[in-house]
N, C-alpha and C positions, 0 to 999 in steps of 0.2 A: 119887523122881524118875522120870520118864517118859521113853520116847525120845522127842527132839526139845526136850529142857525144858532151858531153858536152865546148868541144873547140868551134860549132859549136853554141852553147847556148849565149858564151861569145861574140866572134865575132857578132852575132844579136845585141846582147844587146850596145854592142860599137857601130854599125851601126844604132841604135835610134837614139843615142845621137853627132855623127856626121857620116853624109853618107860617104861609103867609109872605114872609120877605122875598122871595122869588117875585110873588105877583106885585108888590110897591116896586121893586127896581122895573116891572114891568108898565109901571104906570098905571096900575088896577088897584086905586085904593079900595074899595067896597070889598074887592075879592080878596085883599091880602086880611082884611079886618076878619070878615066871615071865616078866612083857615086859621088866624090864631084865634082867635074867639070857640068854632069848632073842635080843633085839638085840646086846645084847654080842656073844655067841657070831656071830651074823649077820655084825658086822663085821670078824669075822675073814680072813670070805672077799667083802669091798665090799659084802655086799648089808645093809646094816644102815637103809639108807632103806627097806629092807619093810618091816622090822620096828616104824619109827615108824608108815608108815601104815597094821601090822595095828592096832595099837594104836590110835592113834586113831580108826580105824571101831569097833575092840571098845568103847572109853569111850563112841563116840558111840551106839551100839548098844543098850547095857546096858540093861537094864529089872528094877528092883528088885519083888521078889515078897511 
């Protein structure tokens, strides 16, 4: 996948709705673990809406090498 490719569209859009899952459908276990794990911890202190949209800029971002 590419950035901008529409795999890349779909993973964002599943990392809105729980951080992390974008990067598993991406095949990045470590990196889906670290954004839900990260957000978690986020929401402890309210700021847990960063954490979706570091996430989903990082899925949308990703470029496979």
């Amino acid at each position: 996948m590419s950035q901008g490719s529409s795999g890349n569209v779909i993973a964002a859009l599943a990392s809105f709705f729980i951080p992390g899952l974008g990067q598993l459908i991406q095949g990045r276990i470590l990196a889906a673990l670290a954004h839900f794990v990260l957000t978690a911890l986020l929401w402890l202190f309210l700021l847990g809406w960063l954490g979706h949209i570091l996430s989903c800029v990082e899925a949308a971002r990703w470029k496979a090498r």
